[in-house]
N, C-alpha and C positions, 0 to 999 in steps of 0.2 A: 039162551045163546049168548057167547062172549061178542061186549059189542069192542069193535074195531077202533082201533088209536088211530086218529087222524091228525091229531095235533102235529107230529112229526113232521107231516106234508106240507104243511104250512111255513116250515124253517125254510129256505134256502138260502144257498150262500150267492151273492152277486161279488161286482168286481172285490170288493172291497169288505166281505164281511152280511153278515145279514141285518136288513134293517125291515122296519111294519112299523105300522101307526099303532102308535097309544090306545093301549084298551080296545084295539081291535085284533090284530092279533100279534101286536108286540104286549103279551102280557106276564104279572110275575110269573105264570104256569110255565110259559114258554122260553123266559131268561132262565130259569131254574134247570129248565131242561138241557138249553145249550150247555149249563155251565156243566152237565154231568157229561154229557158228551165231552166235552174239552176234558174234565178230569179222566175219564176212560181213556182216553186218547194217550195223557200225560203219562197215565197208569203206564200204558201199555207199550210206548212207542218215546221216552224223554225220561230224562231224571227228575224225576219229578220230585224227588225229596230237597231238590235245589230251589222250590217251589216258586211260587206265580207272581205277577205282578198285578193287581185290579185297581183302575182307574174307570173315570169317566170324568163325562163332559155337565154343561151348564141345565141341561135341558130338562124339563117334567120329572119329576121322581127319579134322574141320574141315579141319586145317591143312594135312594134306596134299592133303585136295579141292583145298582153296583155291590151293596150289603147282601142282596140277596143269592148276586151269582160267588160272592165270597163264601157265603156258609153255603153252598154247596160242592165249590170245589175243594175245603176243610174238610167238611162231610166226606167226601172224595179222596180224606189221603192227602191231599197236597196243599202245602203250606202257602199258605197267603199272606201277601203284604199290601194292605189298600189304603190305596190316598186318604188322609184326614182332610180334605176338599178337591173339587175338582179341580185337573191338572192337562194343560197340551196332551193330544197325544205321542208327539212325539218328547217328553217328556217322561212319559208313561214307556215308549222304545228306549231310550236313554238307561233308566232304571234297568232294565232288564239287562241292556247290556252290562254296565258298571256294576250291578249285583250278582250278578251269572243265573240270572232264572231260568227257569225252563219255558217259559214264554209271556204273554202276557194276555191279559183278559180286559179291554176297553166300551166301557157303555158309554156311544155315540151314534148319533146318525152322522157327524160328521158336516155338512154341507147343506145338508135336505131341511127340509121346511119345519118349523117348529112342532106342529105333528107327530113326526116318526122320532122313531130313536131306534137303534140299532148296535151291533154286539161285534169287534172286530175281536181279532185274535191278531196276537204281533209275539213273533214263533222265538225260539231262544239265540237268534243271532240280533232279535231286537227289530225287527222289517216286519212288511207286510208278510202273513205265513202263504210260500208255496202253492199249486195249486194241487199236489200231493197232498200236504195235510191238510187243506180242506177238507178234501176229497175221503180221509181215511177221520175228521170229526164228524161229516156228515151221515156216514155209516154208525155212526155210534149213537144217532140221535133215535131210532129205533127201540134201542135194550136202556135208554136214558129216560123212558115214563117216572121208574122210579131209581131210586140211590141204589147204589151199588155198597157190598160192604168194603170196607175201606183196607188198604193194606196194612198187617197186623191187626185189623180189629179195631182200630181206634184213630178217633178223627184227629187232624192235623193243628197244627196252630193259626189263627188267624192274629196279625199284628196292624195296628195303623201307621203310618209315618206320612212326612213333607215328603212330596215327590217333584216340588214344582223348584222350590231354592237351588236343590245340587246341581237341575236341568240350568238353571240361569247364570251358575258360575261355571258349567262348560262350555254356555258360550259366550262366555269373558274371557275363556282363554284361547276362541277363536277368534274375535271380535276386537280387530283394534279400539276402542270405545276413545281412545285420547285423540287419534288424529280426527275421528267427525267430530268430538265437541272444541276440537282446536279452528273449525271452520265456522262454527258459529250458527251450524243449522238450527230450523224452526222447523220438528216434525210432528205432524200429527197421526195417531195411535188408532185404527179403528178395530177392537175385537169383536164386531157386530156382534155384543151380548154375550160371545164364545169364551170358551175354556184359556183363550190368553188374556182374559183381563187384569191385566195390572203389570202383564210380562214384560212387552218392551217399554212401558211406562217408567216399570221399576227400574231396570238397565240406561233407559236415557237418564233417570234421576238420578242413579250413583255415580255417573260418569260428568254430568253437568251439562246434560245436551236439552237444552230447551224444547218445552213438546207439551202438546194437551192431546187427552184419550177421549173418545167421545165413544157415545155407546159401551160402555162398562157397567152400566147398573146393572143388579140381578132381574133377569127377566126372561122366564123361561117360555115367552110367547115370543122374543125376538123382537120386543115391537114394533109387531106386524112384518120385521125385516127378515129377506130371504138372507139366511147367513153365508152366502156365497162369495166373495170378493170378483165378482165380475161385474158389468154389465148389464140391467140397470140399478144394480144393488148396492151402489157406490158410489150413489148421490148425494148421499149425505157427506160422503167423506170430500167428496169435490167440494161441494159449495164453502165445506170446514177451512181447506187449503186457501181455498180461494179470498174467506173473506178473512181471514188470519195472515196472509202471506206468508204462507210457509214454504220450504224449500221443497216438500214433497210430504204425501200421505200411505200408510202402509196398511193394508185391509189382510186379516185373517178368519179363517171362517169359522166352523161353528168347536171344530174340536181343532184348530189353531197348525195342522197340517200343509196348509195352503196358502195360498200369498197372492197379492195383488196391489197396485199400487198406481197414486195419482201423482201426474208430474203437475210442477209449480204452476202451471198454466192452464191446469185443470183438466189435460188429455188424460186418458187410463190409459196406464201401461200395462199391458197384458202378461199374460205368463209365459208367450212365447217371447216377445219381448225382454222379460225377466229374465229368462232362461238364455237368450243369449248376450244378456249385458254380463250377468254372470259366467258364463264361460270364456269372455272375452277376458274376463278380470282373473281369473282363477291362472291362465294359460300366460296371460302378459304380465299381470303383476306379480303373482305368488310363485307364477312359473312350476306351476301343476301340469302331470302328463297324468292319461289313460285317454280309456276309451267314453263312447258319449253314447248314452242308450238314450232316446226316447219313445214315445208309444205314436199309434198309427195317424193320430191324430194331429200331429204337434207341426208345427211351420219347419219349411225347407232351411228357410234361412240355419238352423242351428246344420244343418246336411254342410251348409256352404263352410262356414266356418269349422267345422269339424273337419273340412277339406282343409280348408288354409294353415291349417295349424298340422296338418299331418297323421288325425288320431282315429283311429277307427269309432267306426260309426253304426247301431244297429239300432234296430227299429222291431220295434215289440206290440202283440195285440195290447189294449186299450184295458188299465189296469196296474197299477203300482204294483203290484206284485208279478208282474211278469216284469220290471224293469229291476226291482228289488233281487230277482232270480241271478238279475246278468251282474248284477253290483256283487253274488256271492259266489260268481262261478267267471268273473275274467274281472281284468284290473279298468276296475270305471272311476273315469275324475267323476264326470254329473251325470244323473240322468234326471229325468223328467217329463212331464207328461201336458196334454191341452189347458187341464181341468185347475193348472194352479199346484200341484204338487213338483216338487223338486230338491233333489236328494242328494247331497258330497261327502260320498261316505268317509273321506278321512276324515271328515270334521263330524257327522251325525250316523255313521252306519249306515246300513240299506233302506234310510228311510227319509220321507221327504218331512220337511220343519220348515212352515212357514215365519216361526217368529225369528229367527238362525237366517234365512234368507233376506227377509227386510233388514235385518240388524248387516248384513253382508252388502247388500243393495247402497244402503250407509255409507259403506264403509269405500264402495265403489265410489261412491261419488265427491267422496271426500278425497279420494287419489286423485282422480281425474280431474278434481276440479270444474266438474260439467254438471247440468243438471240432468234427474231421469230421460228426459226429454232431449238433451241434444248426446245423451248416450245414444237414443233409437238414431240418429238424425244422423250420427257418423256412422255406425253398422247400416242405412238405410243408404249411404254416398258410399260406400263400397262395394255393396251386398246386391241394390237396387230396391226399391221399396215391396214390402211383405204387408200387410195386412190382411186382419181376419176376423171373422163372425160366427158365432155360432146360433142356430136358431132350433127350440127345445118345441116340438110338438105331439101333445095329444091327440089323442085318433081315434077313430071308431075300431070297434073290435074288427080286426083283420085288416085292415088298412095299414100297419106295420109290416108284417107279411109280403104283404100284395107290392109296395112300395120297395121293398129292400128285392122281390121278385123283380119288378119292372125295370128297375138300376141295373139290374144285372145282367141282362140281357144284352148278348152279340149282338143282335139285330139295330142296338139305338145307337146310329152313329155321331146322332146331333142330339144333345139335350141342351137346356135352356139359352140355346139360341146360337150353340159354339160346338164344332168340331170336337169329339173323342178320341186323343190320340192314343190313350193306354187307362187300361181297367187295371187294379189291383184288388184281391179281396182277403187282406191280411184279416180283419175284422171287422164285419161291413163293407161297402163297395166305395168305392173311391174312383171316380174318374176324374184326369185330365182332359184340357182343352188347351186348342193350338195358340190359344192368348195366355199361358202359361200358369191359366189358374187351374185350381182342382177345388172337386168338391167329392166330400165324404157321408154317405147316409147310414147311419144305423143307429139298430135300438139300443134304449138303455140296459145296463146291466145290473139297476139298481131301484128304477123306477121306471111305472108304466106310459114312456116314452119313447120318440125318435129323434134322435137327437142331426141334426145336418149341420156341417161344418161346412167351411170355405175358406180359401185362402187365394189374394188375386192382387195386381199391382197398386190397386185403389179402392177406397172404403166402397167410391159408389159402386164399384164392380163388385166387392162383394155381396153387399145389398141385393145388387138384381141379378145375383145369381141364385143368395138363398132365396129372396122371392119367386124367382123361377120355380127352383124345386118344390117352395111350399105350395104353388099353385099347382104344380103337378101332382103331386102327393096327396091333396087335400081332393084333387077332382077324380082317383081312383074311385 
């Protein structure tokens, strides 16, 4: 009896690309496998003979991932170009665009714990790919057991190149780099062990901006650090600022997408934060229009100022690549998201570039002559004060379920301790309360979690609201 291919069921795609733990079942059987799906796909539905880009990130056996999903998508027909080290990913987006690939192939987990590793796809406009082509590689992961014969008969090239140099001199020619080191700033570099080490390092160095990188050695356990630039993962980079006095600290995560940052006084500046110093800067100083996507997740405050300014404003399920969709189908200045990504397509295409944004962050502050911190402090005296939390919970099996059930429900007109004046359920449930805070519940789309947001006019109100929730959630 023919026994049954399971391996297949094991792929899925979440928001962002498929990611599993090392040698469980992120293994070379199953990078191999995506990579033929992606070349079927390339085959079938892309020009593929303008072929791929394969990059990856810092983590466990990247490099060899990365070799291996190469000679398979060669194997596959389509010509390959992969990093001779690892490289940002949006670096890895960049190439694809400036070379006209037909899309790109990135070995990272991205964000996630030193553990996983995981297999994005960044499609040939250079973004996050669609939820169509997902949808039409995951269909191919089936007839992907083994190699497909290649078109003509014969496999394609594979070549290596710098993928990370070309990415550093298009943002010098976004990056004013003269007027921040004409201020005289002291910044500190963190690529928590990630795929941007030595990025904005090298960029402060040629420009003459003073700055120390901390966390750059090679170390594919993170040491011990979660590479996320949030909250409490960006201890070390405060205590760096703080005892160096530096003007400000800039955190990217593990495959160099995302951004985060300490102001000189040791506060975190968040990404919603980021997100609106940035479009405050973009609309007053560069005197940029479009529209402003963000996901379901993200602070009001960017709603208000997208008001002030006049620019239409939409609001996307929870996913760069549904915000990536509206940057390729109506005229978007920014968009971005809760999680630390954030995208200007005239300067990086439909995709979000953490190291492009701290270098822009920079470059704000050098205009304004203010520090991260009294940027929040003037948006926060127009705007009225925003802050936000978000709190990551494991659960018992079914208690996700149960939880995103019980939110949902017409009948709770009071939850943690405050009037419901409006449910939304773009992705996950999202309620308001008559003290103008809300709170968002849902699962991850990437890992086995519920992630609960909040946003309210004071830290301590945030606090005891996501405590509320987690105590209701937890006594399901």
């Amino acid at each position: 009896m023919e026994q049954a291919d399971h391996s297949a069921s094991a792929i899925r795609f979440g928001t962002d690309g498929w990611r599993g733990v090392i040698a469980e079942d992120f293994t070379f059987e199953n990078v191999r496998r995506v990579a033929r799906a992606i070349a079927r796909y390339l085959v079938a539905h892309e020009d593929y003979r303008s072929g791929v880009i394969v990059g990856y990130d810092c983590r466990f056996l990247s490099d060899r991932f990365a070799r291996a999903a190469a000679e398979e998508l060669a194997a596959g027909g389509v010509p390959v170009l992969l990093a001779e080290s690892f490289a940002p990913t949006p670096a890895i987006a960049f190439a694809v665009r400036n070379r006209g690939a037909a899309g790109a192939v990135v070995i990272t987990a991205s964000h996630n714990p030193w553990e996983w590793n995981g297999v994005k796809f960044k499609a040939r406009y250079g973004g996050s790919a669609a939820p169509e082509i997902i949808q039409k590689i995951e269909a191919e992961l089936p007839q992907a057991a083994r190699r497909a014969d290649p078109p003509g008969g014969a496999s394609a090239k594979l070549e290596t190149t710098d993928l990370v140099e070309p990415y550093l001199r298009q943002i010098e020619k976004v990056v004013d780099f003269r007027s921040i080191a004409a201020r005289n700033f002291f910044f500190v570099a963190d690529p928590m062990y990630g795929a941007a080490r030595r990025c904005l390092a090298r960029l402060f160095e040629r420009h003459g901006i003073r700055h120390r990188e901390i966390h750059g050695e090679a170390d594919p356990l993170f040491g011990g650090l979660h590479p996320e630039p949030i909250e409490p993962h960006v201890h070390a980079l405060r205590q760096t600022v703080l005892a160096a006095d530096a003007d400000a600290g800039f955190a990217t995560d593990g495959d160099a997408d995302r951004v985060g940052a300490i102001d000189r006084t040791g506060d975190f500046i968040d990404s919603h934060q980021i997100f609106s110093i940035l479009l405050r800067y973009l609309v007053e100083v560069r005197g940029m229009k479009g529209g402003v996507t963000k996901t379901f997740s993200t602070t009001k405050l960017v709603d208000k100022l997208a008001n002030k300014y006049g620019l239409p404003l939409y609001e996307t399920p929870i996913g760069f690549k549904y915000i990536a969709e509206h940057m390729l189908s109506k005229d978007i200045l920014i968009g971005g998201e809760e999680s630390g990504g954030i995208g200007i397509p005239a300067f990086g295409g439909p995709e979000r570039d953490g190291v492009l944004n701290a270098a822009l962050l920079a470059q704000a502050m050098a205009h304004y002559g203010k520090s991260l911190g009294e940027l929040v402090s003037e948006l926060h005296g127009e705007f009225g004060p925003h802050h936000y939390g978000r709190a990551d919970l494991t659960l018992r099996p079914g208690q996700k379920e149960r939880a995103v059930e019980a939110v949902s429900g017409s009948g709770l007109d009071r939850f943690v301790g405050y009037r419901v004046t409006q449910r939304e359920d773009l992705d996950g449930v999202k309620l308001y309360f008559d003290n103008s805070a809300w709170l968002l519940v849902r699962p991850s789309g990437t890992e086995p979690l519920l992630r609960v947001y909040a946003e309210a006019s004071s830290p301590e109100l945030v606090q005891e609201i996501l405590a509320g929730a987690e105590g209701f959630i937890r006594g399901l």
